[in-house]
BALOBA-1460 file (C-alpha; in Angstrom, 3 decimals):
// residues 264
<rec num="1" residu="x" x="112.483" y="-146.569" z="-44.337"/>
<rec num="2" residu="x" x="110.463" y="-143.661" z="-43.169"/>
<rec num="3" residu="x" x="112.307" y="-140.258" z="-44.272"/>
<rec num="4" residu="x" x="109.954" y="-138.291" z="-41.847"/>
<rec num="5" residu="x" x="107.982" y="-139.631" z="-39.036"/>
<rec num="6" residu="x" x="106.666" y="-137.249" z="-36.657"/>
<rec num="7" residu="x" x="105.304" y="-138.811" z="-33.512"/>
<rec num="8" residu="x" x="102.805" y="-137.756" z="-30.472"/>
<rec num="9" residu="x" x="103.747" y="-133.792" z="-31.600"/>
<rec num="10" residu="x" x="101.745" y="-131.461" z="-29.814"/>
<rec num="11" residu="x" x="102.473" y="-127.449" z="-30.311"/>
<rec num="12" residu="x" x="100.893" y="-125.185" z="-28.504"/>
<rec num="13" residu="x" x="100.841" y="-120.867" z="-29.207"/>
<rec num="14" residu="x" x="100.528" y="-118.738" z="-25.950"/>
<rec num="15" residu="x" x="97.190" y="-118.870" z="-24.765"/>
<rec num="16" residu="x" x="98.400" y="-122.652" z="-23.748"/>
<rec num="17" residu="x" x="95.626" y="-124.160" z="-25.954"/>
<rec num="18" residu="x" x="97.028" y="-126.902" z="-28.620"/>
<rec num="19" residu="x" x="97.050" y="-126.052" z="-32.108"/>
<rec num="20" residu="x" x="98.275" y="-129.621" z="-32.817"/>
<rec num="21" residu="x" x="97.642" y="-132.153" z="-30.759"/>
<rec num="22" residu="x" x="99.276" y="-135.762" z="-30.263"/>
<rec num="23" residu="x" x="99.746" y="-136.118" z="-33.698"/>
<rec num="24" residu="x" x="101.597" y="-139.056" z="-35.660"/>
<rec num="25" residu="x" x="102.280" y="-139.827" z="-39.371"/>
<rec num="26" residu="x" x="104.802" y="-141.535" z="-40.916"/>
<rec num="27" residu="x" x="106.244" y="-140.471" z="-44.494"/>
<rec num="28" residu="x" x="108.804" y="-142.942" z="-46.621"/>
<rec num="29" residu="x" x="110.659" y="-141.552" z="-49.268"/>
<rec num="30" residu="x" x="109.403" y="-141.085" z="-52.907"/>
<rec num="31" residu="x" x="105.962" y="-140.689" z="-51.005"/>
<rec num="32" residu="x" x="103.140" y="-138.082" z="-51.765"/>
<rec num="33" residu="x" x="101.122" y="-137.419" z="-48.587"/>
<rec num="34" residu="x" x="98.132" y="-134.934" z="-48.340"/>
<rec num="35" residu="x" x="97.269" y="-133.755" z="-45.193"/>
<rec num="36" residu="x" x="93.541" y="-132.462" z="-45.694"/>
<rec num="37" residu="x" x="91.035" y="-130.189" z="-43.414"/>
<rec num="38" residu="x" x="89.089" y="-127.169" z="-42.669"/>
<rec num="39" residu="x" x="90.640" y="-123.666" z="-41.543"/>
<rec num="40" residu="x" x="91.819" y="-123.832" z="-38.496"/>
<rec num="41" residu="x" x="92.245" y="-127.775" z="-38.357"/>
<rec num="42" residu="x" x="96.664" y="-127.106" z="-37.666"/>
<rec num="43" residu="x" x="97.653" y="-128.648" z="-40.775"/>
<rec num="44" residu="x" x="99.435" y="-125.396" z="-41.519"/>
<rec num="45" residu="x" x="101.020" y="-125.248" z="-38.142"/>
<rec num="46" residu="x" x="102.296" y="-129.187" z="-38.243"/>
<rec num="47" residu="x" x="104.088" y="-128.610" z="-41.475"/>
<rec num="48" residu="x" x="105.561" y="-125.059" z="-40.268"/>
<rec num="49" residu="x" x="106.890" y="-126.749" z="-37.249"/>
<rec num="50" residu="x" x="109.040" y="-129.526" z="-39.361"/>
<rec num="51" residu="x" x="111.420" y="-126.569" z="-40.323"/>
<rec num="52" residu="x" x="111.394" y="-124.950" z="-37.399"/>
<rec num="53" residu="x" x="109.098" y="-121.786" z="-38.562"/>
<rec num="54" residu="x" x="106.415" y="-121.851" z="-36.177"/>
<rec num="55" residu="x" x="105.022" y="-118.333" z="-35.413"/>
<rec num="56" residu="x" x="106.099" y="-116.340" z="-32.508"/>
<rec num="57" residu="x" x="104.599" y="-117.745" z="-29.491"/>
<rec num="58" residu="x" x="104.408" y="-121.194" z="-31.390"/>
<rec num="59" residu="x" x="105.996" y="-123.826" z="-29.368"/>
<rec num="60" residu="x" x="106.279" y="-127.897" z="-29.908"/>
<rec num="61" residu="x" x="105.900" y="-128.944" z="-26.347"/>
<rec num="62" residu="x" x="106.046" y="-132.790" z="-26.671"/>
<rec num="63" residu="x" x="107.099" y="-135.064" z="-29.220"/>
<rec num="64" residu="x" x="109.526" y="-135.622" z="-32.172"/>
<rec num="65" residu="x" x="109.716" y="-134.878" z="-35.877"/>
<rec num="66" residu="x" x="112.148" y="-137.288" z="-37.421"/>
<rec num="67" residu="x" x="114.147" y="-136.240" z="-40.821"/>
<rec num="68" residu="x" x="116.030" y="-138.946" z="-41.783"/>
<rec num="69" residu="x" x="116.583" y="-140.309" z="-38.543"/>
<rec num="70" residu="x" x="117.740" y="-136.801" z="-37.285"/>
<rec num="71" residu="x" x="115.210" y="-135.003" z="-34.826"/>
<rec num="72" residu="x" x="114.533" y="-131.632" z="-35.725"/>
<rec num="73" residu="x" x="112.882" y="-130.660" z="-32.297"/>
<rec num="74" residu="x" x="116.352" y="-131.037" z="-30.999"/>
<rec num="75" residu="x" x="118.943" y="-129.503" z="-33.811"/>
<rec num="76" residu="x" x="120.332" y="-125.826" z="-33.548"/>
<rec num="77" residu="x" x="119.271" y="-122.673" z="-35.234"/>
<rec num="78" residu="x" x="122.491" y="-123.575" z="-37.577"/>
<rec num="79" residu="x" x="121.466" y="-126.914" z="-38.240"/>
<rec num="80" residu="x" x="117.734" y="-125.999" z="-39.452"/>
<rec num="81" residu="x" x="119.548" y="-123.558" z="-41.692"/>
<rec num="82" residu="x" x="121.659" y="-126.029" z="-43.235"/>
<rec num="83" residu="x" x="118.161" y="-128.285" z="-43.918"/>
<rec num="84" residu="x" x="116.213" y="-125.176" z="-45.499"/>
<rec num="85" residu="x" x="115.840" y="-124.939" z="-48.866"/>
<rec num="86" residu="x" x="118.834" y="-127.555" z="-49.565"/>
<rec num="87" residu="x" x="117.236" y="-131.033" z="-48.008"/>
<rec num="88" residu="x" x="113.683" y="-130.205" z="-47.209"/>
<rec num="89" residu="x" x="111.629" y="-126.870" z="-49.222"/>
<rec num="90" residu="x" x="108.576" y="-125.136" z="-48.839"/>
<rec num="91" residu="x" x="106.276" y="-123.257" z="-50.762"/>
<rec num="92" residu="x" x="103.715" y="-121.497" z="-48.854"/>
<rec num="93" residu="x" x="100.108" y="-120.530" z="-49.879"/>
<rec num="94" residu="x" x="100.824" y="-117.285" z="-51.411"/>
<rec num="95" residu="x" x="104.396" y="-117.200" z="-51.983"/>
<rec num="96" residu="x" x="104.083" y="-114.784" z="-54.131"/>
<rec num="97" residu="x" x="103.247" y="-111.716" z="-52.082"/>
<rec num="98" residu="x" x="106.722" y="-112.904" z="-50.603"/>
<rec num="99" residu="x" x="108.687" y="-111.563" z="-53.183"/>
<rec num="100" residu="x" x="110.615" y="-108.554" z="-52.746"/>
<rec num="101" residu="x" x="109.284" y="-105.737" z="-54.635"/>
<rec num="102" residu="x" x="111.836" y="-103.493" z="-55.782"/>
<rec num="103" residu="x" x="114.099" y="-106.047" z="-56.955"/>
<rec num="104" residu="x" x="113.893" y="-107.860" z="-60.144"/>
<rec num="105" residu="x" x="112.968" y="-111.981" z="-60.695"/>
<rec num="106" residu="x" x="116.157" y="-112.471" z="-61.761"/>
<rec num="107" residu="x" x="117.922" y="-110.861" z="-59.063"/>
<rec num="108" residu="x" x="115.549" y="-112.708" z="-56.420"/>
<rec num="109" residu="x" x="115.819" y="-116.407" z="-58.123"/>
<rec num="110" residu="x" x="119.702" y="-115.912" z="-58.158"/>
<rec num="111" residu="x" x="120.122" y="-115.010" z="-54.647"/>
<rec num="112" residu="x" x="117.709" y="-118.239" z="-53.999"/>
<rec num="113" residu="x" x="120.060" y="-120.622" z="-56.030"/>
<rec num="114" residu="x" x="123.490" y="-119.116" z="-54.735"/>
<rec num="115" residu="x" x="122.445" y="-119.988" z="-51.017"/>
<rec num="116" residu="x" x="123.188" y="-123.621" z="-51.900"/>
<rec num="117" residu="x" x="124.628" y="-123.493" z="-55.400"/>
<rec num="118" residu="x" x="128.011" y="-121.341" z="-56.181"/>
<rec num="119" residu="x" x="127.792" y="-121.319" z="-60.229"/>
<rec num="120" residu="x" x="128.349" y="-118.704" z="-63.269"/>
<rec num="121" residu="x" x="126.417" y="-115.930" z="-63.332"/>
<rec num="122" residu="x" x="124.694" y="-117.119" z="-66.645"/>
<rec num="123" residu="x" x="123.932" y="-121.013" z="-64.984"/>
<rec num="124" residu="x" x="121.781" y="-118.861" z="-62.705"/>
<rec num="125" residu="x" x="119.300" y="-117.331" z="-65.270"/>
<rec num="126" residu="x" x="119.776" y="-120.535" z="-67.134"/>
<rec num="127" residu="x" x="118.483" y="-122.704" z="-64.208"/>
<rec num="128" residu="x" x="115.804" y="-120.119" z="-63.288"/>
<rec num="129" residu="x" x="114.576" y="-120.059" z="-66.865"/>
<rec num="130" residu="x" x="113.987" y="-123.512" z="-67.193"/>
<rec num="131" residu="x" x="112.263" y="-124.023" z="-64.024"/>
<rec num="132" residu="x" x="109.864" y="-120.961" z="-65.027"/>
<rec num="133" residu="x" x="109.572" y="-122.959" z="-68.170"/>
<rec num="134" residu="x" x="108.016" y="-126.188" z="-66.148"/>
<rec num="135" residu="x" x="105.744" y="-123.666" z="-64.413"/>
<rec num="136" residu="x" x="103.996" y="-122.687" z="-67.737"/>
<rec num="137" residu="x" x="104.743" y="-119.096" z="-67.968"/>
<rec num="138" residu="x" x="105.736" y="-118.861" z="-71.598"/>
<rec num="139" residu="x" x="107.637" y="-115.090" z="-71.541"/>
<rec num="140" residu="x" x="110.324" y="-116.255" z="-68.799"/>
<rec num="141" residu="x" x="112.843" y="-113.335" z="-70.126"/>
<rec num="142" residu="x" x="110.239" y="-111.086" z="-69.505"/>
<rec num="143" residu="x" x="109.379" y="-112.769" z="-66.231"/>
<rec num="144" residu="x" x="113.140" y="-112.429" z="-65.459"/>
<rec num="145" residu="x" x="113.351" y="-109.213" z="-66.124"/>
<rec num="146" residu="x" x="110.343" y="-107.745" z="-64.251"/>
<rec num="147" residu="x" x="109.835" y="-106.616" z="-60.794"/>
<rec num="148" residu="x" x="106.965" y="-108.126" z="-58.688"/>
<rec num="149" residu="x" x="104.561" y="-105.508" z="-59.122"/>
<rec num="150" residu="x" x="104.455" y="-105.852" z="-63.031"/>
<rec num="151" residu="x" x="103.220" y="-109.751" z="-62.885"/>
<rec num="152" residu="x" x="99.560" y="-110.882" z="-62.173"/>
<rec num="153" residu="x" x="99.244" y="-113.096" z="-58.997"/>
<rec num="154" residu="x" x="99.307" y="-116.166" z="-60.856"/>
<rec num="155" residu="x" x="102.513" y="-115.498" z="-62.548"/>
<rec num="156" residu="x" x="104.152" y="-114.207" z="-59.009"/>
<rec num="157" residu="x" x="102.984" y="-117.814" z="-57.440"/>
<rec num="158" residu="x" x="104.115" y="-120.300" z="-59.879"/>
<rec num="159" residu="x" x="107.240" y="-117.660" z="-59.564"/>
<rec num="160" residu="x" x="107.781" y="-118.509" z="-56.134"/>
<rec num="161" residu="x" x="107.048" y="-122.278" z="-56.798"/>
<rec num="162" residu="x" x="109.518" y="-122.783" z="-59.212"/>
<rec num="163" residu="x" x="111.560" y="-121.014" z="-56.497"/>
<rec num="164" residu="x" x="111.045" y="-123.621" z="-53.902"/>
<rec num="165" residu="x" x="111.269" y="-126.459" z="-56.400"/>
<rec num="166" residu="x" x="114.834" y="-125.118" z="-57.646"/>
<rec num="167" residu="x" x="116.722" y="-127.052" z="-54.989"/>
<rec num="168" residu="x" x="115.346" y="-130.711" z="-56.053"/>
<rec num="169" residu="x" x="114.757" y="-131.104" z="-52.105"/>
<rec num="170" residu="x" x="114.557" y="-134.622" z="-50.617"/>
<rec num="171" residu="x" x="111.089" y="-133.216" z="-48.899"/>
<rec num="172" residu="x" x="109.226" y="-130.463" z="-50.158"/>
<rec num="173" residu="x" x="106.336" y="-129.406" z="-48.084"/>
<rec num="174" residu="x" x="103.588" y="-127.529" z="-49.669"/>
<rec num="175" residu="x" x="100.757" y="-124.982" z="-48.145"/>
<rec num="176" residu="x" x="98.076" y="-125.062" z="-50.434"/>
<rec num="177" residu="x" x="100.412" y="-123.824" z="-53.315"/>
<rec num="178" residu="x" x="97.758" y="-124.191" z="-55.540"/>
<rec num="179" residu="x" x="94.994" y="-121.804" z="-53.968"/>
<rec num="180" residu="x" x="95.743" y="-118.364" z="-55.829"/>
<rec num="181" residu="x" x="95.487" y="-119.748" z="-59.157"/>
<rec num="182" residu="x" x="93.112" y="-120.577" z="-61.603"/>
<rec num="183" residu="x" x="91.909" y="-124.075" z="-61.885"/>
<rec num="184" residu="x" x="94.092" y="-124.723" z="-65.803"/>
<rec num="185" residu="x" x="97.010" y="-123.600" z="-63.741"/>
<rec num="186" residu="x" x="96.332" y="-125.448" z="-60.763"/>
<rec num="187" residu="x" x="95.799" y="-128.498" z="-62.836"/>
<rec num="188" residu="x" x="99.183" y="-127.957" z="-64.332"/>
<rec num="189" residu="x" x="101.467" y="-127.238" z="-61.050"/>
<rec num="190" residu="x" x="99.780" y="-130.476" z="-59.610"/>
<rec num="191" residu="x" x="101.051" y="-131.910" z="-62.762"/>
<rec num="192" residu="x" x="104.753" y="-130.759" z="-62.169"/>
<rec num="193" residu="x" x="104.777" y="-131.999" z="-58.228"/>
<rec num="194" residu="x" x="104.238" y="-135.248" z="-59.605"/>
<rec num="195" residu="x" x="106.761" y="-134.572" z="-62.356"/>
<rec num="196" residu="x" x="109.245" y="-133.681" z="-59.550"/>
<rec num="197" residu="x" x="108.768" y="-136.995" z="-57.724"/>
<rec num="198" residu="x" x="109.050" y="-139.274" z="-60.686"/>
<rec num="199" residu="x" x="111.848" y="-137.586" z="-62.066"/>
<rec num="200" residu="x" x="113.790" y="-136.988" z="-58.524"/>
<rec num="201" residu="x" x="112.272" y="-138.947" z="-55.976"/>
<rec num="202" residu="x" x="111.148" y="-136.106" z="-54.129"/>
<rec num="203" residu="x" x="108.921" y="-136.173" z="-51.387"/>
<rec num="204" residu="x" x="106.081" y="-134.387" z="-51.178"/>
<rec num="205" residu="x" x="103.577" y="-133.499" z="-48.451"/>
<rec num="206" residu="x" x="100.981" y="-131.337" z="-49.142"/>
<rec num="207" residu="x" x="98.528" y="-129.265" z="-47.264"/>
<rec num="208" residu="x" x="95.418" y="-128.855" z="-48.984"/>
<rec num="209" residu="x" x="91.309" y="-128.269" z="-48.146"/>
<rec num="210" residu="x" x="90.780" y="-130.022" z="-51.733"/>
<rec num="211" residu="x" x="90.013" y="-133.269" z="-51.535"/>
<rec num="212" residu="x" x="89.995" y="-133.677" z="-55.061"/>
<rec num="213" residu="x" x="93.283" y="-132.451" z="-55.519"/>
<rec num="214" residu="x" x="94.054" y="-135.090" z="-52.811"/>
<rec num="215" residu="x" x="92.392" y="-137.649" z="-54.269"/>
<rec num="216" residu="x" x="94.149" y="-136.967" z="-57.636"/>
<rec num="217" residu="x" x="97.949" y="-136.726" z="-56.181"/>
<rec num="218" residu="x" x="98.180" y="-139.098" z="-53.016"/>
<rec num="219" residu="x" x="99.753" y="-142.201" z="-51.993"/>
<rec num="220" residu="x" x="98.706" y="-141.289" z="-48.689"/>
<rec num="221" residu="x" x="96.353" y="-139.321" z="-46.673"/>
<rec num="222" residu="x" x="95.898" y="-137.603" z="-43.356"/>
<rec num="223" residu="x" x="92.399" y="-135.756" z="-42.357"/>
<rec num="224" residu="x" x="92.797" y="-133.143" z="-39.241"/>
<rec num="225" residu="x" x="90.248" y="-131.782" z="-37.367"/>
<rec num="226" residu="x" x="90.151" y="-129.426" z="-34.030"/>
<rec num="227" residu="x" x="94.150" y="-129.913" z="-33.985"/>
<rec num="228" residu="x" x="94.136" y="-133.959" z="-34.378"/>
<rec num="229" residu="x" x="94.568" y="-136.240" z="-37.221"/>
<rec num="230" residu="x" x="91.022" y="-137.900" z="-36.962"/>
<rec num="231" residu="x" x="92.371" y="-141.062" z="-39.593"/>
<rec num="232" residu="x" x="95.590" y="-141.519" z="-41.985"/>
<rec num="233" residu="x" x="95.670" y="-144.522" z="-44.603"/>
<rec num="234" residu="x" x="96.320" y="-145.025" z="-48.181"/>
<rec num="235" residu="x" x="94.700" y="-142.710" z="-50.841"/>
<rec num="236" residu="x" x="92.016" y="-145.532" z="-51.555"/>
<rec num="237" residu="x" x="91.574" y="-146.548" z="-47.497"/>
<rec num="238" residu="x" x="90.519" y="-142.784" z="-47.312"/>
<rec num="239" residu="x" x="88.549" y="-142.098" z="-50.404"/>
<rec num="240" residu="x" x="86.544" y="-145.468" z="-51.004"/>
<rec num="241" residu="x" x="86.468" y="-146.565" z="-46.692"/>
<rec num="242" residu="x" x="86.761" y="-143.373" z="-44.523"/>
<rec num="243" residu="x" x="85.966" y="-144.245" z="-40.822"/>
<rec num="244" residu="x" x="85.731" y="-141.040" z="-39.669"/>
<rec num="245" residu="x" x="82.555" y="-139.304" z="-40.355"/>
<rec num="246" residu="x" x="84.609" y="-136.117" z="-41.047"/>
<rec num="247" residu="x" x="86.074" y="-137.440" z="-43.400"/>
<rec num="248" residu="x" x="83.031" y="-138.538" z="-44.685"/>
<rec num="249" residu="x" x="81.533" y="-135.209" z="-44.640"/>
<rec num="250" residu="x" x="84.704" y="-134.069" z="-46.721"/>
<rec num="251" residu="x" x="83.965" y="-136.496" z="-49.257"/>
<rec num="252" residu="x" x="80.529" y="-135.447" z="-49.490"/>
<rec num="253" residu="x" x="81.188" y="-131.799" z="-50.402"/>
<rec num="254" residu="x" x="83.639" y="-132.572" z="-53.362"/>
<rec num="255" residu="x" x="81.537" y="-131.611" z="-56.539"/>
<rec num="256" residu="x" x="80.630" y="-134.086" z="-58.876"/>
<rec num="257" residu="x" x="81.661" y="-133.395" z="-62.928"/>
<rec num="258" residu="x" x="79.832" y="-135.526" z="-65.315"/>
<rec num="259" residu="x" x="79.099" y="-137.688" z="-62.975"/>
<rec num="260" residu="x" x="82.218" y="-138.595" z="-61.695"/>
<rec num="261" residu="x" x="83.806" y="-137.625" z="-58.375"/>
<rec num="262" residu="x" x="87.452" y="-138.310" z="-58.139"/>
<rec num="263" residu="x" x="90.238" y="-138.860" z="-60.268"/>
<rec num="264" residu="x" x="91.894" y="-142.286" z="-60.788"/>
């Protein structure tokens, strides 16, 4: 069963020209699905509009985006509240300049855990420590105890990471999460999305311009280009038989290491 299927969604912003355009995929649960492309391409905008946080002006003008059988295109301001953070997550590209600056991490990751989770003051820094933890930074009390300003970028994103992973979601959706940090780190949040799915189940689509990160994570993949979704197959249907000469042309500029191109 399909936990999100979005079908024939087309959004449009105010100058009337599509950002997305007719665009279909189909998501089971457990799955990991990258959604690949240039700038531009409205992968960003197709994820932003499952939870409802399209820009202002940003409109889905035909279609549906199914979450568990539930259209979201339909449901209330309430109801998309309810579905934040608690049944479907995001991170977004650089989460970290999200993060409030005059109050401290801990402060911040409480507030983030008490929207869904009532528990002991200490369960919060508990939680928040361990999830730090799984994000490799190695002096969480200190991390804790800092405001924004005193961490590097790196440490402020896999903050706000860990942030959006806290709620084991049924769907997380992330916008190239990975994109701020340097390529150990990157290697090692990749790592703990696919941690999250093995160990929870959780779904995962991701919005990326890396093929090889793609390549590396997917059960599935979608390619976008000029606002459609050009092809969508299995990770090996699109890295070993693309149809699409995009795609092809994607493939193409992945750099080669020791002459070898993608992971297994």
């Amino acid at each position: 069963m399909s936990l999100l299927e979005i079908k024939n969604c087309t959004i449009c912003y105010q100058n009337g020209r599509p950002a997305v355009s007719e665009v279909s995929l189909s998501v089971s649960e457990g799955e990991i699905v990258s959604i690949v492309g240039e700038s531009g391409s409205g992968k960003t905008t197709l994820i932003r509009a499952v939870l409802g946080l399209l820009p202002p002006g940003g409109k889905i003008t035909e279609g549906q985006i199914l979450f568990n059988g539930k259209d979201l295109v339909k449901a209330s301001e309430q109801e998309m509240q309810d579905i934040r953070g608690r049944e479907i997550a995001m991170i977004f590209q650089d989460v970290g300049a999200a993060l409030d600056p005059i109050q401290r991490i801990s402060r911040q990751y409480g507030e983030a855990i008490a929207v869904h989770e009532k528990l002991p003051r200490q369960e919060y820094r508990k939680r928040a420590v361990s999830m730090l933890k799984r994000m490799h930074l190695t002096d969480t009390e200190r991390v804790m105890d800092s405001y924004p300003f005193e961490l590097s970028g790196g440490m402020k994103q896999r903050v706000g990471i860990a942030m959006g992973m806290n709620a084991q979601p049924k769907l997380l959706l992330a916008d190239e999460p990975t994109s701020a940090l340097d390529v150990t780190i990157q290697a090692q949040v990749v790592h703990e999305m696919k941690q999250l799915r093995e160990k929870y189940g959780t779904t995962i689509i991701l919005v990326t311009h890396n093929m090889g990160v793609a390549s590396y994570l997917s059960d599935k993949i979608g390619v976008m280009c000029q606002s459609r979704m050009v092809e969508f197959g299995s990770r090996d249907e699109i890295i070993y038989h693309p149809k699409e000469p995009y795609t092809q042309k994607l493939l193409e500029a992945v750099p080669k290491l020791g002459g070898r191109r993608f992971a297994k």
